[in-house]
N, CA, C and O of each residue as an XYZ file, in Angstrom:
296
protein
N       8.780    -26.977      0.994
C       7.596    -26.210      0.664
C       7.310    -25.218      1.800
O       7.123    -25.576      2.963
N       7.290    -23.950      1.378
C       6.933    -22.827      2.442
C       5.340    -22.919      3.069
O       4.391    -23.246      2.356
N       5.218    -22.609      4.386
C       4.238    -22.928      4.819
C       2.954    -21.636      4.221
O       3.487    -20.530      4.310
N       1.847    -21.547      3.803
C       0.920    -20.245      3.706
C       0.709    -19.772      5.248
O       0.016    -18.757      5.324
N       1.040    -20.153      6.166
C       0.786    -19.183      7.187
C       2.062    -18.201      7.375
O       2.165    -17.192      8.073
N       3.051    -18.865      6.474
C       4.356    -17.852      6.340
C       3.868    -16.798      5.480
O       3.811    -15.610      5.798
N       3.502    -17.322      4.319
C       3.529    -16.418      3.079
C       2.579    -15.297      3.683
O       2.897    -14.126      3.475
N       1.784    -15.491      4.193
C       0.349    -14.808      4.699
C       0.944    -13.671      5.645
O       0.806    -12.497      5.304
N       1.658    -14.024      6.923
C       2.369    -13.339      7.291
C       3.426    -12.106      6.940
O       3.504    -11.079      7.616
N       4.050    -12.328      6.021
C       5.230    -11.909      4.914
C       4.513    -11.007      4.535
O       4.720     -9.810      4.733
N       3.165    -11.712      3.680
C       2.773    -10.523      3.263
C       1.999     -9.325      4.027
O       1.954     -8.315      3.326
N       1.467     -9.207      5.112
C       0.870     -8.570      6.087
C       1.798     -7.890      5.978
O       1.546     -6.923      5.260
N       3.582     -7.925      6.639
C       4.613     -6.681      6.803
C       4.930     -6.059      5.396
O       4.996     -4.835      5.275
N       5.155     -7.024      4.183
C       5.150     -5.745      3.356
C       4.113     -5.226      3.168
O       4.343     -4.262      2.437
N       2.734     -5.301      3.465
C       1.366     -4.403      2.614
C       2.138     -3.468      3.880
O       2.686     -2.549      3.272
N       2.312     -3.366      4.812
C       2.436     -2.738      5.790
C       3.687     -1.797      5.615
O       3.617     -0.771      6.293
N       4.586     -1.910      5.001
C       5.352     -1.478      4.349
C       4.965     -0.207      3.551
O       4.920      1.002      3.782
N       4.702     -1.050      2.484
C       4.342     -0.112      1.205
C       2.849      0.605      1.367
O       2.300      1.148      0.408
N       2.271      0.543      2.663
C       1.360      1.397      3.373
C       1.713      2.949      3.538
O       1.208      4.000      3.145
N       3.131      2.488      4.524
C       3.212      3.764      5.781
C       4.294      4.443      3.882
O       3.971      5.554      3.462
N       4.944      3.964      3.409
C       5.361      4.553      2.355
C       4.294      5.526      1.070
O       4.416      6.526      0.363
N       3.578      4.791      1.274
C       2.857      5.635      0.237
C       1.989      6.515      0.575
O       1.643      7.431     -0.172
N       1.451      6.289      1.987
C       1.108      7.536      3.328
C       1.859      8.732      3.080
O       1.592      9.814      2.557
N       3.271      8.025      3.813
C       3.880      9.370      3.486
C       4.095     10.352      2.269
O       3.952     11.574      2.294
N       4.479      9.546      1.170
C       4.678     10.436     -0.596
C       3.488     11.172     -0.387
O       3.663     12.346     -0.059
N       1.914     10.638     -0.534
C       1.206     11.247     -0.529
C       0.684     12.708      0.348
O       0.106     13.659     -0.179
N       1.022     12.601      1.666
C       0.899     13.000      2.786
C       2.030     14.353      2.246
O       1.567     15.490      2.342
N       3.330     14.215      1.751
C       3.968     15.070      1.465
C       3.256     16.174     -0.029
O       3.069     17.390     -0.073
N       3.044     15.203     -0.970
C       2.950     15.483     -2.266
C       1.911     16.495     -1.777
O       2.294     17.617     -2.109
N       0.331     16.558     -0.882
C      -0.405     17.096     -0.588
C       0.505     18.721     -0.125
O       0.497     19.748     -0.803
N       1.092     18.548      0.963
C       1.773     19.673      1.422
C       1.923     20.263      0.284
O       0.963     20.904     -0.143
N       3.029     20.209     -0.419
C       3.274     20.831     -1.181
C       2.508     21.561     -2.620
O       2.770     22.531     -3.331
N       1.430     20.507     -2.590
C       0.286     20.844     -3.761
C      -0.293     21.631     -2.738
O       0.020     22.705     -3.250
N      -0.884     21.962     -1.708
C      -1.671     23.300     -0.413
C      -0.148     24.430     -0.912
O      -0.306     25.408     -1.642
N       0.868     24.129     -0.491
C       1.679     25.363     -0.627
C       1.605     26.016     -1.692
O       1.119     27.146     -1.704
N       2.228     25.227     -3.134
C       2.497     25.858     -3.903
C       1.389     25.941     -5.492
O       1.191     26.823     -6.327
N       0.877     24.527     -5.305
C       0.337     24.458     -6.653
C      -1.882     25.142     -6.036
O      -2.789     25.357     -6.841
N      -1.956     25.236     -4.836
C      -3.252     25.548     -3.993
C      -4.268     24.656     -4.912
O      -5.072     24.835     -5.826
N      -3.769     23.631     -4.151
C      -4.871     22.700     -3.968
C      -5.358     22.508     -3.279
O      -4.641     22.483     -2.279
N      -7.176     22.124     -2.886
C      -8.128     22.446     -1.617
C      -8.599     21.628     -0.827
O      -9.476     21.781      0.024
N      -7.659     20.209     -1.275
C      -7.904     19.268      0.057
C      -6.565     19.134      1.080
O      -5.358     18.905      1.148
N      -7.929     19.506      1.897
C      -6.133     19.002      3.475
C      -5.470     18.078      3.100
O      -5.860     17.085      2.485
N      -4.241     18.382      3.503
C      -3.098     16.971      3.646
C      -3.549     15.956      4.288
O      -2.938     14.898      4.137
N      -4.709     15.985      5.159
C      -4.893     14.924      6.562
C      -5.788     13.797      4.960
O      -6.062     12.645      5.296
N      -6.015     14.037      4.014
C      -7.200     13.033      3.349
C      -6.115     11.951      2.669
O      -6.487     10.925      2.100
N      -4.573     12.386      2.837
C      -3.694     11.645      2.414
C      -3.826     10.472      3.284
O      -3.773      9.366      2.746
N      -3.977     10.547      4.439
C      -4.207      8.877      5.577
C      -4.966      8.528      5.071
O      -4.546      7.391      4.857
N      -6.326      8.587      4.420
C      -7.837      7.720      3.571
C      -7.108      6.602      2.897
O      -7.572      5.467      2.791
N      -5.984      6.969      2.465
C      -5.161      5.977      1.127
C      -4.647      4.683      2.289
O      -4.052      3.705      1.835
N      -4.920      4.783      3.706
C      -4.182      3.727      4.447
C      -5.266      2.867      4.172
O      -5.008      1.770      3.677
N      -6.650      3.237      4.452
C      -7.307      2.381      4.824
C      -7.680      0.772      3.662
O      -8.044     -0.272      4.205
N      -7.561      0.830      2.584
C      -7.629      0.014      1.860
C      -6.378     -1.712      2.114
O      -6.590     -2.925      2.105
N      -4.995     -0.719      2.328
C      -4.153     -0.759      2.896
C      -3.976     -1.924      4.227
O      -3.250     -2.912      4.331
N      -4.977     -1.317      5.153
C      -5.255     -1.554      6.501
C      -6.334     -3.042      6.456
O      -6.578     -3.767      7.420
N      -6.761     -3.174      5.284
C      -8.032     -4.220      5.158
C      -7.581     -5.133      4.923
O      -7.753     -6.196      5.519
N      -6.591     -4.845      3.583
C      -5.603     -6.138      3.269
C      -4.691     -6.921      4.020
O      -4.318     -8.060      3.738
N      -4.238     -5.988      5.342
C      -3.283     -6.287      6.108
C      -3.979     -7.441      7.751
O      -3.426     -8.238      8.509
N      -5.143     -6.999      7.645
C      -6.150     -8.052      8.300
C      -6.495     -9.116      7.799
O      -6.474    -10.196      8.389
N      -6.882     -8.918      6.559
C      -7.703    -10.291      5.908
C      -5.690    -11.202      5.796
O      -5.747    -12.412      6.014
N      -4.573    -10.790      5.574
C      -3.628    -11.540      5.566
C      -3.289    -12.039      7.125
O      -3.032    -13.234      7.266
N      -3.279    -11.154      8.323
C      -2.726    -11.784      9.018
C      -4.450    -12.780      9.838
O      -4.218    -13.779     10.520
N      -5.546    -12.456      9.690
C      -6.659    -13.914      9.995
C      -5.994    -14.806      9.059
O      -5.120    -15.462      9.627
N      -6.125    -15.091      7.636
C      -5.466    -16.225      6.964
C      -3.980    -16.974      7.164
O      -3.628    -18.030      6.640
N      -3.140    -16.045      8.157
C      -1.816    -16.874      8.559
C      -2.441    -17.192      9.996
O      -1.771    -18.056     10.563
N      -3.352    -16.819     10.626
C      -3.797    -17.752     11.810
C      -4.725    -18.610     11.776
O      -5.004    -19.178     12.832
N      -5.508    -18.963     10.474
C      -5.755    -19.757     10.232
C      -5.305    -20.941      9.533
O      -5.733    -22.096      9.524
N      -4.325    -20.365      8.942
C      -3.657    -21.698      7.901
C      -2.875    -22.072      9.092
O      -2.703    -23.285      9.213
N      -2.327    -21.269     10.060
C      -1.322    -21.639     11.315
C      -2.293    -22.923     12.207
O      -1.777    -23.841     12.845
N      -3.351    -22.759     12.093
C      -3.539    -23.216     13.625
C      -4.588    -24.591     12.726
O      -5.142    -25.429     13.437
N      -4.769    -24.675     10.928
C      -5.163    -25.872     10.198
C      -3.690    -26.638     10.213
O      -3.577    -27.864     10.197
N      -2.820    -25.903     10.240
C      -1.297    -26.706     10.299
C      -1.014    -27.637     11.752
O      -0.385    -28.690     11.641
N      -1.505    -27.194     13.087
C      -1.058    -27.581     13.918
C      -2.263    -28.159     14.521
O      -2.292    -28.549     15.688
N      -3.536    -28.225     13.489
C      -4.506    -29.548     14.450
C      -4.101    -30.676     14.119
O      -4.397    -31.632     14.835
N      -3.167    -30.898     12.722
C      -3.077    -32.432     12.252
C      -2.375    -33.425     13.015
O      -2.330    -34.589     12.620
């Protein structure tokens, strides 16, 4: 049986993952919608999309130090 302070962990690097990935598409897709299609928000509002991102990736890695450290009072 896998431990949840693993799973918890695990999942922290992929949200973290599929963070800086979808940062970037977006971050690009913007460029190119300012270049060509003139659209009127800066590229910089493409990072806003981390932060949701960034919340999930906390509340997972407190829950692998907590399930870590309910694992190792017993």
């Amino acid at each position: 049986m896998t431990k949840p302070s693993a799973i918890f962990a695990l999942s922290a690097v992929l949200l973290s993952d599929v963070m800086c990935a979808n940062v970037a598409y977006q971050y690009r897709d913007m460029l190119c919608g300012i270049e060509h299609r003139g659209y009127s928000a800066p590229a910089n509002v493409a990072f806003l999309t981390a932060i949701p991102y960034a919340i999930g990736i906390v509340i997972c890695v407190v829950l692998a130090v907590v399930f870590k450290k309910k694992r190792t009072d017993r």
